[in-house]
Structures are given as C-alpha cells and as structure tokens.
C-alpha positions as CSV (number, residue, x, y, z in Angstrom):
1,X,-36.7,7.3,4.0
2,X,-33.5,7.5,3.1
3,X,-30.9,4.4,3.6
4,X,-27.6,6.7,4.3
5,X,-26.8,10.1,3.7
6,X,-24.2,11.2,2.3
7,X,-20.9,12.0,4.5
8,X,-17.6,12.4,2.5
9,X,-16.0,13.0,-1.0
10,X,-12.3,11.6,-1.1
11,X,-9.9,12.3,-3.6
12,X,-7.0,10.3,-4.0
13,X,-3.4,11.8,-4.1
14,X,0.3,12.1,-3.5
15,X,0.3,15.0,-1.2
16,X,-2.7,15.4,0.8
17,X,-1.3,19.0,2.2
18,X,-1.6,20.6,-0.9
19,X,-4.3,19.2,-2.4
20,X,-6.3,20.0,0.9
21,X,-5.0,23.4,1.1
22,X,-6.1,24.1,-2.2
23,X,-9.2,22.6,-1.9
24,X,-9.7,24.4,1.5
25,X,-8.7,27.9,0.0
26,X,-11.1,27.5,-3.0
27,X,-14.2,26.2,-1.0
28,X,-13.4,28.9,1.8
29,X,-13.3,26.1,4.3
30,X,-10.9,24.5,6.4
31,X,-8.4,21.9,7.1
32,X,-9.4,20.1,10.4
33,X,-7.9,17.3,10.2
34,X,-4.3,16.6,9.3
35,X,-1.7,13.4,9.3
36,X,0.4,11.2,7.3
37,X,-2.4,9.5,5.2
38,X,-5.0,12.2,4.9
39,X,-6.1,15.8,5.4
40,X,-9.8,16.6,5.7
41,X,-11.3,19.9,4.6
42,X,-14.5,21.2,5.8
43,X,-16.7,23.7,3.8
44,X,-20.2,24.4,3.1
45,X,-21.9,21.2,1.8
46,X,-19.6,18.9,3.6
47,X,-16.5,17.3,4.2
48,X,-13.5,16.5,1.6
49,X,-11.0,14.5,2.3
50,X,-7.5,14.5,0.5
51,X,-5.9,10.9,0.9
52,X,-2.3,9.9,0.4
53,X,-2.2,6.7,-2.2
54,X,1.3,5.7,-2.7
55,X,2.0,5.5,-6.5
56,X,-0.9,7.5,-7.5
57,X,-1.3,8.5,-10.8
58,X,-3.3,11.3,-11.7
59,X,-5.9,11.5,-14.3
60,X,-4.9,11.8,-17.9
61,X,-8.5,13.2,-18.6
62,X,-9.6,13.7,-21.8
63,X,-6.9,11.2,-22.4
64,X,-8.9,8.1,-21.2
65,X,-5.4,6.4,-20.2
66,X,-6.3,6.9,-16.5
67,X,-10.0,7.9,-16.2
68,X,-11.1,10.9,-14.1
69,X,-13.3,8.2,-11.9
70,X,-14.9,11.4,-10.9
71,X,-15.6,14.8,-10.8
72,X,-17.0,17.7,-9.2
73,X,-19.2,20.7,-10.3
74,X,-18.9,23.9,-8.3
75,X,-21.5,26.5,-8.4
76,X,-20.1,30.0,-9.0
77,X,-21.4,33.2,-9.3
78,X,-19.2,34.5,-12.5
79,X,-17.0,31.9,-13.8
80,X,-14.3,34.6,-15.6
81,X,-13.5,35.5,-11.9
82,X,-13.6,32.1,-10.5
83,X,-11.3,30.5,-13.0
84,X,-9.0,33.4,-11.8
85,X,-9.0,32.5,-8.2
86,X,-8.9,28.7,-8.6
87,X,-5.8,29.0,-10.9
88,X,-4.7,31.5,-8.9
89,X,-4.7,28.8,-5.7
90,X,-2.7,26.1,-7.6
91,X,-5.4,24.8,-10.7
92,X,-4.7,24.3,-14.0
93,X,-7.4,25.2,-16.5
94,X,-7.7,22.3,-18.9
95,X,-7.2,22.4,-22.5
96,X,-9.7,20.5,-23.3
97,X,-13.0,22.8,-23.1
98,X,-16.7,20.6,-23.8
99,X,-18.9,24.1,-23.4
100,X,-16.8,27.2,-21.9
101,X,-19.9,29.5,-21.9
102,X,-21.8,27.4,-19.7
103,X,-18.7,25.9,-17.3
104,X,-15.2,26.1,-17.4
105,X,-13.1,22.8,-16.6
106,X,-9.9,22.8,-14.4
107,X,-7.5,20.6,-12.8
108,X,-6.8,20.8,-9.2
109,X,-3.2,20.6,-8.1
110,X,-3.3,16.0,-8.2
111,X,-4.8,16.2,-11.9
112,X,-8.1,15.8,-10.4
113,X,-10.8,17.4,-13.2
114,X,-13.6,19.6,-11.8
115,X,-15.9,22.4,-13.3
116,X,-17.0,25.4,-12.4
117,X,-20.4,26.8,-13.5
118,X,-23.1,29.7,-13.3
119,X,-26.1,27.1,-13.4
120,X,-25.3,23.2,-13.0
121,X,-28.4,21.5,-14.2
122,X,-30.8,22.9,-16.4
C-alpha cells in the first residue's frame, strides 16, 4: 500500500498569473485558485501550482548555471501542432534540441523546461 499519493506539482516563479494562465491554457484546465503568492491550475492529472518566489531566477538550462531542478513531459498527439499551440500561448522552444523526432523541448513563460512527446517511455 502506498505511503502518500501524489497531490501537487509547483513551479516556482515571478508572476504566478502568467505562468498559471499559460499553464492553464496549454493543459486545457483552469485557474481556481488565485492570490498574491500563488495561483493553482487544475487539469487532467492533477493540480499545478504557480508560486511567487521573490528573486527568482529562472533556469539557464542547458546552461547548468541554474539547473532546471525539474521538468515535465507532456503527452501529445502530434508534436508539430503542439509546439504551435504551446508557443503560440507564451513558450519558447528551446535551442537546445537532445532528440526532436521523438520530443520537442520548450520553455514555459518563467524559463521552466518541459517536453512534449508522441510516446514518453518506451
């Protein structure tokens, strides 16, 4: 039996607004819960939470001067139309590109690296 289950994913940011929104628009969830210090986003899978850090600095990734610290892989049905739409909503697509057929890596609007890909484990 399991010990915990798994609740939240937070991501650390400036503006927890527009990271939300972005991440809100991009999941096809919704913001629920907004205030000074964090915004939370619910979408299929579970809850993400955008949370204000004063000072942050975003990840330099693949610069290791600040490390990602994490990232997230999103399943997608054809990642030439989902690279659209998520820069479309505010991400950047990365230069640096590990394996482009199989996943495409982008930055969400904090610097926050994430992937999106047809299959995510072999």
């Amino acid at each position: 039996m399991a010990t915990a289950r798994l609740g939240l994913t937070a991501l650390d940011c400036s503006e927890p607004s527009v990271l939300a929104d972005f991440w809100a628009a991009l999941l096809g969830g919704e913001v629920t819960q907004r205030n000074d210090e964090f915004h939370a986003v619910k979408a299929e899978g579970g809850l993400l939470v955008a949370v204000k850090v004063h000072g942050y600095t975003a990840p330099t990734w693949p610069d290791p001067t600040v490390p990602k610290q994490m990232h997230l892989h999103l399943k997608v049905d054809d990642l030439d139309t989902a690279q659209t739409d998520a820069v479309r909503l505010g991400a950047r697509f990365a230069t640096e590109q590990p394996n482009p057929e199989r996943w495409r890596v982008l930055l969400d609007p904090a610097g926050h690296p994430f992937c999106l890909a047809t299959q995510i484990l072999d």
